[in-house]
Each structure stands twice: as structure tokens, then as C-alpha cells.
ZAVOPA-790447 format. One record per residue: x negated, z, y of N, C-alpha, C, O in turn. Coordinates in steps of 0.1 Angstrom, whole numbers, plus 5000, padded with zeros to 4 digits. Each point is the difference from the previous one (the first is absolute). Layout:
% residues N
XZYXZYXZYXZY...
END
This chain:
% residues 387
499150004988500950005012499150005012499350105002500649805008499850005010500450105012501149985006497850164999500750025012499349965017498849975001501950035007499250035011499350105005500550115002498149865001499250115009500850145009501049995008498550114990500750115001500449975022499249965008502250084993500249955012500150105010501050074997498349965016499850115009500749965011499949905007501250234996501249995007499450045014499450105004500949795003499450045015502149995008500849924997499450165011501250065005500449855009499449985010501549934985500649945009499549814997500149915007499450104983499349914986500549974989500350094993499949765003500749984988499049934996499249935006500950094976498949904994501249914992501050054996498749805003500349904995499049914993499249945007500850044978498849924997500549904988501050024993498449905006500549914987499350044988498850024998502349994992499050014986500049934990500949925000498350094991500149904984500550104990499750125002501149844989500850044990499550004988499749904993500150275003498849934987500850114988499750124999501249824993501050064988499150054995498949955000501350224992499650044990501350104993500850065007499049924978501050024994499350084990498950014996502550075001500150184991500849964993500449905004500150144987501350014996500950165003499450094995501549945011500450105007501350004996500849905001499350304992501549994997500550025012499250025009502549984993500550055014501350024993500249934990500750145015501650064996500749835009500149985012500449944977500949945007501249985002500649905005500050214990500950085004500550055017501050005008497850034992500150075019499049905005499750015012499949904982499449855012502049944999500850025009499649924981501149985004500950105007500749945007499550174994500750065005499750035018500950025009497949974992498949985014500749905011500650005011498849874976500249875006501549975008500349955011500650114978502149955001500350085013500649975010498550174987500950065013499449985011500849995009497749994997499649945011500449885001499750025012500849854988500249894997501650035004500449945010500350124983501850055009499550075013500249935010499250174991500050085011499349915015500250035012499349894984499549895011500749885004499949945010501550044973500949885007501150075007500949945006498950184993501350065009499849985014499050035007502049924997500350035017500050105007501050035006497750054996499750195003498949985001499449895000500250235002499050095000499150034989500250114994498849805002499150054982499050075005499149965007501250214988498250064996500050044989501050034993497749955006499149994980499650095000499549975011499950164987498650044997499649974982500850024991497349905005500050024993498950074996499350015011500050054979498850104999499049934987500249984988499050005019498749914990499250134997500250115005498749864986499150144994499049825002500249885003498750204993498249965003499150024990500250114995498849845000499050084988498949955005499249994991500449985020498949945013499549864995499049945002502150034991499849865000501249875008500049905008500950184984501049895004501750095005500050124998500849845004501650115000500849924995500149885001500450234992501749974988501049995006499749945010501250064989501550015002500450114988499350044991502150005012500950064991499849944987500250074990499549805008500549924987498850034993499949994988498950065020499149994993498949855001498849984998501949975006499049815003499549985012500949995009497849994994498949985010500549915008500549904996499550155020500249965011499349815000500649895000497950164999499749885002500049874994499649905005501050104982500149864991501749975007500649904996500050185012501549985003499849865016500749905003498150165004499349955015499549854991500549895004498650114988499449894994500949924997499749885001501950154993500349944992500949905010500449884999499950215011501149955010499349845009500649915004497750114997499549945010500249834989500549895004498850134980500649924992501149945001500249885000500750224999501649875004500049985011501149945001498450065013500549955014499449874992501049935000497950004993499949905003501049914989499649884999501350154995500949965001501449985004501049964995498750085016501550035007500449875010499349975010501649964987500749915011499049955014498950065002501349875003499149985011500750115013499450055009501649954989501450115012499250144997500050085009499449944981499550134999498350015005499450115002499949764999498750035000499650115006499150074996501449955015499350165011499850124990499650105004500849874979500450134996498550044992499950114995499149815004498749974999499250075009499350094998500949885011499450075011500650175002499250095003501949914996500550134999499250094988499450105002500749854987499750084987498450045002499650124999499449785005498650025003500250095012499350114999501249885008500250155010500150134992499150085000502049924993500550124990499450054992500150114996498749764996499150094991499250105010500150124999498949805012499650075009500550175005499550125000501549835002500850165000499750104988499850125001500449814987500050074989498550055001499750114995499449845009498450044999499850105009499150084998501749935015500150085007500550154994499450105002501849884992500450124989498850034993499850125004499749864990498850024988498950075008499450104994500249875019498850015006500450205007499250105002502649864998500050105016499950114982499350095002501249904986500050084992498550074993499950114995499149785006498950024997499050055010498950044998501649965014498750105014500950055007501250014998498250035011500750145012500149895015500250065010499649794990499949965012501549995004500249975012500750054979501950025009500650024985499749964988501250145020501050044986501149915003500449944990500350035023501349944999499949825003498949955003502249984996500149875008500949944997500450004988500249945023501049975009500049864998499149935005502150014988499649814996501550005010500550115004499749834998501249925008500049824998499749915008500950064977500249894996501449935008501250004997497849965013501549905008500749844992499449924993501750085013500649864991499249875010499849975012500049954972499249895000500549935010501249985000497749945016500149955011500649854992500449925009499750044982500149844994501650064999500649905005500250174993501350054995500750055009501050054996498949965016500650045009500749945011500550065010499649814987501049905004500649924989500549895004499550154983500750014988501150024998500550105006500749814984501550035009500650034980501250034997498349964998499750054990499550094989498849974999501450134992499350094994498949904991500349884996498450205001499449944989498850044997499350005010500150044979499350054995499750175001498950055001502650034998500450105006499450045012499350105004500949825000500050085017501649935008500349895002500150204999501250005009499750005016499650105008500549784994500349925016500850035009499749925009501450164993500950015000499650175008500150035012499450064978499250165006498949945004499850015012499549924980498849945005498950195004499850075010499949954974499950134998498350055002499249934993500550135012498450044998499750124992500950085002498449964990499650114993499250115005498849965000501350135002499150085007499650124982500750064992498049935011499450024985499050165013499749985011500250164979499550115003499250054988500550074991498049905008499950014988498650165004499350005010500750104981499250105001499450054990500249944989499150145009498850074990500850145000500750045009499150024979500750135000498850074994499349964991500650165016498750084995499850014983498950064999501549924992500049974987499849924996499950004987499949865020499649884997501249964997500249974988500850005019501349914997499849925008499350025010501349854987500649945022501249994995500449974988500450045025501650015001499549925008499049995006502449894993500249905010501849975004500849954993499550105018501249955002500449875010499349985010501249974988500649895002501549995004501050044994499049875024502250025007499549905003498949965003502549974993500249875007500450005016500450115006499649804999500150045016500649865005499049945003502050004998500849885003499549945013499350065008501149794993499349965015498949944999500049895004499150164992498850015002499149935021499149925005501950184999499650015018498950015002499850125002498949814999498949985003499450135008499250084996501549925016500050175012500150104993499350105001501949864990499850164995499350044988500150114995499049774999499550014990498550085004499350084994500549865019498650025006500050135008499250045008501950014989500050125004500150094993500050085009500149974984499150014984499050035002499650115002499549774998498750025004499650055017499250105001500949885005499550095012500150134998499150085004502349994986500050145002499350044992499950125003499549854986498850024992498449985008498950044998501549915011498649995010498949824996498849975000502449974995499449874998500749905008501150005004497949914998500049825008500749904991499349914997501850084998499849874992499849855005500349965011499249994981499649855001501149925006501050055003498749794999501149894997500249994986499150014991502149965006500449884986500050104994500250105006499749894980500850044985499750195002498850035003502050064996499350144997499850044989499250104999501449844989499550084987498849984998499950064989499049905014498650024998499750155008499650104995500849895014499450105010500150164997500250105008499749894984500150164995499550145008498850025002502050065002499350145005499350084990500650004989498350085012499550054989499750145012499650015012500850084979500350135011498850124995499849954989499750115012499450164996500850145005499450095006501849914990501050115003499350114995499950065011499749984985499550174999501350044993500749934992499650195011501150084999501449965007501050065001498849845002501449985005501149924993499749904993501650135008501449994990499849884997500749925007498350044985500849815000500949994996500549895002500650234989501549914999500850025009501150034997498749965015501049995010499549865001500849914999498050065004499449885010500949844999499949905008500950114980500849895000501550005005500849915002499350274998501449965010499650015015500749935007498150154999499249955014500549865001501049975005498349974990499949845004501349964993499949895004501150104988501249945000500850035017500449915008499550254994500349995013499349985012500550005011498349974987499649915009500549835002499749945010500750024984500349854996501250005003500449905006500750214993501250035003500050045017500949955006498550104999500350045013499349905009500150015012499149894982499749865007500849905005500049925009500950124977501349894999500950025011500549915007499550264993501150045007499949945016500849935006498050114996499650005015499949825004499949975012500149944980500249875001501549955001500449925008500550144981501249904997501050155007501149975005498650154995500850064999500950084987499649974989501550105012500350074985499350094992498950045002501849984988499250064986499649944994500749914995497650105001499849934986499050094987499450105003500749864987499450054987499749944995500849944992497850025009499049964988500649835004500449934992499650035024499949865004501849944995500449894997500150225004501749944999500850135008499750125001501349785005500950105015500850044991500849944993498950185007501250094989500350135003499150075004502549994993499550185009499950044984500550115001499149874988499750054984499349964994500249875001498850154990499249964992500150044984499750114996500749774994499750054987499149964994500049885000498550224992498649944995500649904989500450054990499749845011500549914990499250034985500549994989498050035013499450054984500650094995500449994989500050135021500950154994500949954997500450024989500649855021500949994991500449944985500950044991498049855009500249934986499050104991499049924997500850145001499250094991501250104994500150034988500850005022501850074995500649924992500850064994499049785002501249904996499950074988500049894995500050184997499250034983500749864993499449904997502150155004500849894990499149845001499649954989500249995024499549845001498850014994499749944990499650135016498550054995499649974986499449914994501150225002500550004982499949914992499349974991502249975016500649864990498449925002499249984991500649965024499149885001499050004990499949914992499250235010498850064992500149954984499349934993501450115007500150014986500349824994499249944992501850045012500049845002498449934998499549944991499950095022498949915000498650074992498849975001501750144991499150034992500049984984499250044992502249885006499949934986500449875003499849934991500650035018499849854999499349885015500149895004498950265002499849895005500149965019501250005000498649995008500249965014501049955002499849884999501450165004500949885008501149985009501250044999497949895011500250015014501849945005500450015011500349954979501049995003501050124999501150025005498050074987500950164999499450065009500750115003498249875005499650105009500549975009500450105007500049745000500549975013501350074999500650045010500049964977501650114999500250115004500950035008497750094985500150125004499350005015500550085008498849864994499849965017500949965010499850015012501449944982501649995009500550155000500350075010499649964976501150135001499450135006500550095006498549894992498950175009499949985014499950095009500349754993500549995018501250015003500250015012501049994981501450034999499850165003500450065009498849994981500150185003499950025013500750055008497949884993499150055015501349985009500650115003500149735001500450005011501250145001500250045011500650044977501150024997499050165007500450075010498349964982499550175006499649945014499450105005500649835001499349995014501050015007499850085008501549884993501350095002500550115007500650025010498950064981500050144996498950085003500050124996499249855010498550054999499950115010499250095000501849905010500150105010500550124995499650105005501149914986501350094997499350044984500050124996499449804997499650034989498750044993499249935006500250134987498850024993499849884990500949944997497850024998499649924992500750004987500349904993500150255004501050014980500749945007499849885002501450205006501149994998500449825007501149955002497850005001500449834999500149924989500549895000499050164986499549924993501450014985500850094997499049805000501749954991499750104988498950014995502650065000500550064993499449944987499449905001500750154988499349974982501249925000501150045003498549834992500849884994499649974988498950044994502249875000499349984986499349854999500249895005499050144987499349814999501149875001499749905006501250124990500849865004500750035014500849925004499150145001500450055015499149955009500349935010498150134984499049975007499549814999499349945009501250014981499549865001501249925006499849885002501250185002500649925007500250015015500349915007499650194997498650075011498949885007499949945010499250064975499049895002500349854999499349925005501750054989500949885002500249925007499649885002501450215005500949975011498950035016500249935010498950154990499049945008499249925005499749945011500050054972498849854997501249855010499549925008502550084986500049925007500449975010500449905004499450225002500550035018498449925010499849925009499450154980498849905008499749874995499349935007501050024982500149844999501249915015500049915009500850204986500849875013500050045012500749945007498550174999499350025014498849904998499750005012499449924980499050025000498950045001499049935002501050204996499250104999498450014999499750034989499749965017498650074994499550135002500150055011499150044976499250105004498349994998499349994990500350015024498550034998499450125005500550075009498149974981499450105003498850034991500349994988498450045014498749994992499749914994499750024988500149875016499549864996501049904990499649914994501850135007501249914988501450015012500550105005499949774997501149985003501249964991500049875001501050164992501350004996500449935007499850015012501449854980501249985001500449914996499349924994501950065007500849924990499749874996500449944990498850005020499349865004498749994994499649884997499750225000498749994999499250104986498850004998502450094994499550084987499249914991498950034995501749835003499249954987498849925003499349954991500750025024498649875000498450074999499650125000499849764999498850085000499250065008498950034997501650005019498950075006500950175002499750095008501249934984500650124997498350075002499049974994501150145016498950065003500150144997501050065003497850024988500450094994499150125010499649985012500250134981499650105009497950064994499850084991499449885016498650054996499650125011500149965011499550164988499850055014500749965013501249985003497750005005500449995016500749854999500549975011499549964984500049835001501149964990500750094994499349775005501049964995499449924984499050024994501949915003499749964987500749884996501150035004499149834989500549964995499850014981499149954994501750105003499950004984501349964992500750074993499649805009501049944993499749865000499249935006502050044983500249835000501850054990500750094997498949735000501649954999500550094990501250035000497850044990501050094989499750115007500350084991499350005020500750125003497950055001499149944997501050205008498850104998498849944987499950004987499349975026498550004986499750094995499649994988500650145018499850134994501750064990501249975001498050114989501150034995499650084987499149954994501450155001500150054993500950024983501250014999497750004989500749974987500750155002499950085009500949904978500850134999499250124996500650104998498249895000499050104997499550095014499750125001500549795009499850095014498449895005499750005012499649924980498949895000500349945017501249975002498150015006499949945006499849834998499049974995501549955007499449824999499449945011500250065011499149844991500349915008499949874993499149974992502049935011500349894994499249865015500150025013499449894982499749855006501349985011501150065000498349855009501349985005500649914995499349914997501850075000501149874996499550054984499549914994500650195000499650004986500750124993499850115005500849884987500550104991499150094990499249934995500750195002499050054988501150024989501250035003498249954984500950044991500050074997501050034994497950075007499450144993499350095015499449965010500950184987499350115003498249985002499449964990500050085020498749934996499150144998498850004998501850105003499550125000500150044982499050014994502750014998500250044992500449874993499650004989501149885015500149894991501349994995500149944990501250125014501550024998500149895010499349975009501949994985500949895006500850025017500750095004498649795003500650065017501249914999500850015010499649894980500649905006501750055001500350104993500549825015501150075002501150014987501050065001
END
């Protein structure tokens, strides 16, 4: 694995550098169980129309950081920069983006392995090529035209916690205002390179992401006027991760679903109608209500699929789309092949005409099949995949 030279934070300084991509491969168990379970609910909580915060907590062994699932950060950065170069020509900027994002990730590694900054502050703004875009695509929604504001920290134990709010708009002013109240200059042009890298001492970094959500919020204010939360004029806020992390029943069913047969994005774009049916029905209520007492009564499975049904065709004949973390849903666009799936920070194409290259035997085996090619067999255990 290629890193960069250790990087010395001078106050009001961003480093940006180009790198070469050099694969090395482990074989690494990881629970994919809770990578699927990770992936479904960040991926709803971001197509929701709200407010998304994440926190997630990586561990370290001074080499590289895990995830919950257990599987290394960095072959996730490598693997994403690999598919930009297959992505559409509409997506090229996404190459450029991912080579940003490993960088970041080397940044994570470095601030974990020395004492030169425990915290840093990414502010992934929406792609300058997409923002006179009149359409969703390659999950980014045009429409919020969403920035990510990423808080990522060292925990005296050797953890980093990284939390992550979406922040709608993406208002330039008030983006860079952000950065001034951290005591930085930003640049012209793209900000997700520009990383803050902080030396907090003792001080709370878990507030530091609602600091600056309300900094970003009281920019807006003082520009357009009103209330706003997290870059939307609203007098209420529901954390859309808290809330789809509540669905259990959709959750459940989905999980389970795509853990014996498989990815498919035509059932997700379903439970992706009906968990925004909830949302819009608890956002409602949000004044008068607590988070339980919004959430639907114990129904029975044929209750619940027709629930997911009768959603799925409320958004076929709206035309519907849901985007969020690199995959856009909809009715127009589930089976072709640039159906874009979810790698880390970036996006992915992993399909063609029969559906997910990826896919799992009934054994729990991971595959990957050719494109345009069927396997007949398991390549791990050698049982039958065919339908």
C-alpha cells in the first residue's frame, strides 16, 4: 500500500496531492451481516428528505482501520478509485473525487499513527459538474444538491470516531464559513480536498459537528432569512439515520431478503417509498411527538407487504426517484447497467442485463460473476447458483 509522506499542519493550509494506486490484498474476514446492515441504513437515511447524522467508530492496529464488519478501510478507497474508471462519461468527475478520498483516508491513518492532529474536518461539497443538473444521478440528488460535512477524531484508546450531517444547498458562503470559524482560508473551486486537520487537546470534539452544523445554519439565516437545520428552512428537525434505524419491520424483512437471495434493488427502491411515506407522515407530528410514539404499530407480514406495495406503486406513477451514497433508484432505471451500487465514499457500477455481479450462494459465499455471464456453480463451495 502506497502512503503519503507524513503531512505537517501549518494553521490556515490545505494539502492536496496526486497519488498512484498500488493494490495489496489479505484475505479479511468481516461480519456481512452488519456491512449489509451499515450499507441499507446509511443509503435510506441519506435518500430521506431531512436531516442525516451517522456516527461510525473504526478501531486501528497501526497499520490500517476496520469498520464494525471487520473489513479494512483501505481496499474499500482502492476499490472505489477502480470503478470510477468505469463509470459513464456523466460521472467522470467521480475519479477525481475518489483520488481525493483515498488521500483523505491516508490522512485518517497518519492523524492515528502520530500526535501532529487528533481531529479533521472534511466538508465534501456537491460535485461543481452537477449543479446545474435537472436530474438525479449517480446518487446525488440535484434537487438538495447535498454536501457532507465528515468530523472525523482519535479517541485516547486508539479509536477514531467519525461523524458525518448532511447539510442541503450546498451555499458556498455558508460553506466557507465553516471554515473561517475554525480559523481557516479556503481556497477557489472543489472543497473536499481541503481538509482541516485540527490539534484539539482536550477539547469536546463531539460537539464540533453541531458547532459548525450551526454555523452553516446561522449563515443561511442571516442571508435568506427564517429558520434553518442542517441547510433546510424548517421550525423541526428529524435525524433521518435515528429514524430509519427505528423501521425494524422494513429493516428485517429487507436484511434478510438480501441475505439469502441476494441484492435487489427493485425491493429496495419499495422499502425506500415506504420509509419516506413514514418520514413524511412522523415529520407531521414532530412538534407534538417523540421519536416512539411516531413509529407504526406491530403489523403482520401481509400487512406489511402491502404497505410496501402499494408504495412501490405510488412512486412508479409519481415517477419517483430515491438517491443517496452513490445509487440512485427508480422505476426507469433498476435493471440497466449503470444501476450504481454503493463502495465507501463513491459510487459504483455493479450490474448488467441479469441483475448484481455480486451475489451470494445459499451458503452465505460471496461471488463475482463476468459481466453479461451467468455462473453455474458456487466458486467458493461449488453448489448450484443457477435459478
Amino acid at each position: 500500500m502506497y502512503f503519503s509522506p507524513l503531512l505537517i499542519l501549518k494553521r490556515g493550509r490545505f494539502f492536496m496531492e496526486t497519488i498512484d494506486v498500488e493494490v495489496s490484498r489479505q484475505t479479511v474476514e468481516y461480519d456481512r451481516e452488519r456491512r449489509l446492515y451499515d450499507d441499507t441504513t446509511t443509503w435510506l437515511a441519506e435518500m430521506l428528505e431531512g436531516s442525516m447524522r451517522t456516527p461510525f467508530e473504526y478501531r486501528f492496529d497501526g497499520r490500517e482501520l476496520y469498520g464494525s464488519d471487520g473489513s479494512p478501510l483501505g481496499e474499500i478507497f482502492d476499490d472505489a478509485i477502480v470503478e470510477a474508471l468505469r463509470l459513464p462519461s456523466s460521472l467522470a468527475f467521480e475519479l477525481r473525487r475518489r483520488r481525493i478520498e483515498k488521500q483523505e483516508y491516508q490522512d485518517m491513518v497518519e492523524m492515528m499513527r502520530s500526535d501532529s492532529y487528533d481531529a479533521m474536518v472534511v466538508v465534501s461539497d456537491f460535485p461543481a459538474e452537477l449543479m446545474a443538473a435537472t436530474r438525479d444521478v449517480g446518487g446525488y440528488n440535484v434537487g438538495r444538491k447535498t454536501t457532507m460535512l465528515r468530523v472525523l477524531t482519535k479517541t485516547n484508546d486508539g479509536r477514531m470516531i467519525m461523524q458525518s450531517q448532511s447539510l442541503d444547498q450546498s451555499d458556498r458562503a455558508a460553506l466557507e464559513a465553516m471554515y473561517f470559524a475554525l480559523g481557516f482560508i479556503p481556497a477557489e473551486g472543489e472543497l473536499l480536498g481541503q481538509r482541516m486537520l485540527l490539534k484539539t487537546g482536550e477539547a469536546p470534539n463531539e460537539f464540533l459537528i453541531d458547532q459548525l452544523t450551526g454555523v452553516y445554519d446561522r449563515a443561511l439565516a442571516e442571508r435568506y432569512g427564517g429558520s434553518w437545520y442542517a441547510g433546510r428552512q424548517t421550525d423541526h428537525s428529524i435525524n433521518t439515520y435515528e429514524f430509519v434505524c427505528e423501521q425494524h419491520d422494513l429493516l428485517g424483512l429487507y436484511t434478510e431478503t438480501a441475505q439469502k437471495f441476494g441484492d435487489n434493488p427493485g425491493f429496495l427502491r419499495d422499502i425506500a417509498a415506504t420509509i419516506q411515506k413514514r418520514y413524511t407522515a412522523a415529520s407531521s407530528t414532530a412538534l407534538t411527538a417523540g421519536l416512539n410514539e411516531r413509529m407504526p404499530c406491530t403489523i403482520s407480514l401481509t400487512e406489511l407487504m402491502n404497505e410496501i406495495v402499494k408504495a412501490g406503486r405510488e412512486a412508479d406513477r409519481a415517477g419517483r426517484s430515491f438517491s443517496g451514497c452513490g445509487l440512485t433508484l427508480g422505476a426507469e432505471n433498476i435493471p440497466t447497467q449503470e444501476q450504481l451500487g454503493q463502495a465507501g465514499y463513491g459510487n459504483k457500477s455493479e450490474e448488467d442485463k441479469y441483475g448484481s455481479l455480486k451475489f451470494k450462494c445459499q451458503r452465505g459465499h460471496t461471488n463475482k460473476r463476468p459481466r453479461n455471464k451467468l455462473l453455474e456453480k458456487c466458486k467458493k463451495c461449488g453448489i448450484s447458483v443457477r435459478c
